[in-house]
C-alpha positions as CSV (number, residue, x, y, z in Angstrom):
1,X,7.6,-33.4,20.4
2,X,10.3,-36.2,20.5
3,X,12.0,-37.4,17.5
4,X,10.4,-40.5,17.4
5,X,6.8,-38.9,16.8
6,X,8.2,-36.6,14.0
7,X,9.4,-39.7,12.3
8,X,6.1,-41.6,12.8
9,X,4.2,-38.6,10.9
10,X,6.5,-37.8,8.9
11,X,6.6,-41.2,7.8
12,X,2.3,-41.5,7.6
13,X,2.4,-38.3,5.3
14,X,4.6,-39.5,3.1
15,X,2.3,-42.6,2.8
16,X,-1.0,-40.4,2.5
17,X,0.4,-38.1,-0.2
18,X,1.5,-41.8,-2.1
19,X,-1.4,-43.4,-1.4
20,X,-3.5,-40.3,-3.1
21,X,-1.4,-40.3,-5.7
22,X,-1.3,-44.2,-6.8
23,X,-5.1,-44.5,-5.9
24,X,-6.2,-40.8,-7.3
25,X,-4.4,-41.1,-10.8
26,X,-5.9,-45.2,-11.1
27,X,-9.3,-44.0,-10.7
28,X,-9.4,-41.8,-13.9
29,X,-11.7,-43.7,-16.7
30,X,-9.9,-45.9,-19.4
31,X,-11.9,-44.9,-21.9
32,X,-14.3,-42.2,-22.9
33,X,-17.8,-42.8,-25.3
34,X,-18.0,-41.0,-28.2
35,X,-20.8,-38.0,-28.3
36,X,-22.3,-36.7,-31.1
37,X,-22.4,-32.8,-30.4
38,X,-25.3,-32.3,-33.1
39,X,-27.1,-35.0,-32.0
40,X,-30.7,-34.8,-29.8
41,X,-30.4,-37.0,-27.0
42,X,-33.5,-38.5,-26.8
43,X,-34.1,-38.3,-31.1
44,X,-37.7,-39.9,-30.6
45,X,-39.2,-37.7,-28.5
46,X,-39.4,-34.7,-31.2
47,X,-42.8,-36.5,-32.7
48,X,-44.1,-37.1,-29.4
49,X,-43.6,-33.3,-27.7
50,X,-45.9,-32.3,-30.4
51,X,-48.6,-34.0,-29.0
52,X,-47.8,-33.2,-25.2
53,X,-49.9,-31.2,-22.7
54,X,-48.1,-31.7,-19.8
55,X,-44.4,-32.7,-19.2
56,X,-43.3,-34.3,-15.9
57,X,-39.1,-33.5,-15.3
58,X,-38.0,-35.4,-12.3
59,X,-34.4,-34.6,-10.7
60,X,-32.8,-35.3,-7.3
61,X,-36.5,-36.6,-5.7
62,X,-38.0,-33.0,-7.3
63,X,-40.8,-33.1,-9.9
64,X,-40.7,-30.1,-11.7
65,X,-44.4,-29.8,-13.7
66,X,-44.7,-27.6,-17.2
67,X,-48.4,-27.3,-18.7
68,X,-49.7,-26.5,-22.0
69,X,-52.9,-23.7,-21.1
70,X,-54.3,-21.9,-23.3
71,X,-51.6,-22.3,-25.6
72,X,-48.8,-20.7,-23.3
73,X,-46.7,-23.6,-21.5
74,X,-46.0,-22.8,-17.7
75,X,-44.5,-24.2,-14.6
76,X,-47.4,-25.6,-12.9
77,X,-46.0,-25.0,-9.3
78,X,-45.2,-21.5,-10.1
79,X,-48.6,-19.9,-10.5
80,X,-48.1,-21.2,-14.9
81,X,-45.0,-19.0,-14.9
82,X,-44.2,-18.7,-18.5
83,X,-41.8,-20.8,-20.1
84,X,-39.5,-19.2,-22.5
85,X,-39.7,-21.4,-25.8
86,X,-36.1,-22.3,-27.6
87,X,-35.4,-20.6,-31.1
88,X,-35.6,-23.9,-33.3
89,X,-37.3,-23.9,-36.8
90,X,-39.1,-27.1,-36.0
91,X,-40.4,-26.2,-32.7
């Protein structure tokens, strides 16, 4: 390897390990929202869940199915494979 080509990638790291500094470090977000740690994300859906039977959850093209039967709720695809219910006093 000549001198010349040493120089020339020298030269294009330097600018790469710039470049993803400048551009890595601008990215980063401005600001940040506020979250309330205590707070239920979706606050009117507690009234409604009452009443459900069947809840759809859809994630990355997947639709994952739980059913209410015979008082038990299940994952519909998994042959009503129990669900395990959370330890809330108004559940």
């Amino acid at each position: 390897m000549n001198q010349t080509r040493l120089l020339v990638l020298v030269v294009a790291a330097v600018v790469a390990v710039a470049g993803g500094w400048y551009f890595g470090t601008a990215t980063a977000p401005s600001r940040r929202a506020a979250i309330d740690p205590g707070g239920l994300m979706f606050p009117d859906l507690t009234g409604k869940l009452k009443d459900a039977r069947r809840i759809e959850i859809t994630s990355k093209g997947k639709v994952t199915v739980i059913e209410l039967k015979s008082g038990v709720w299940g994952v519909a695809d998994r042959g009503g494979y129990r669900v395990q219910r959370p330890n809330c006093a108004g559940c």
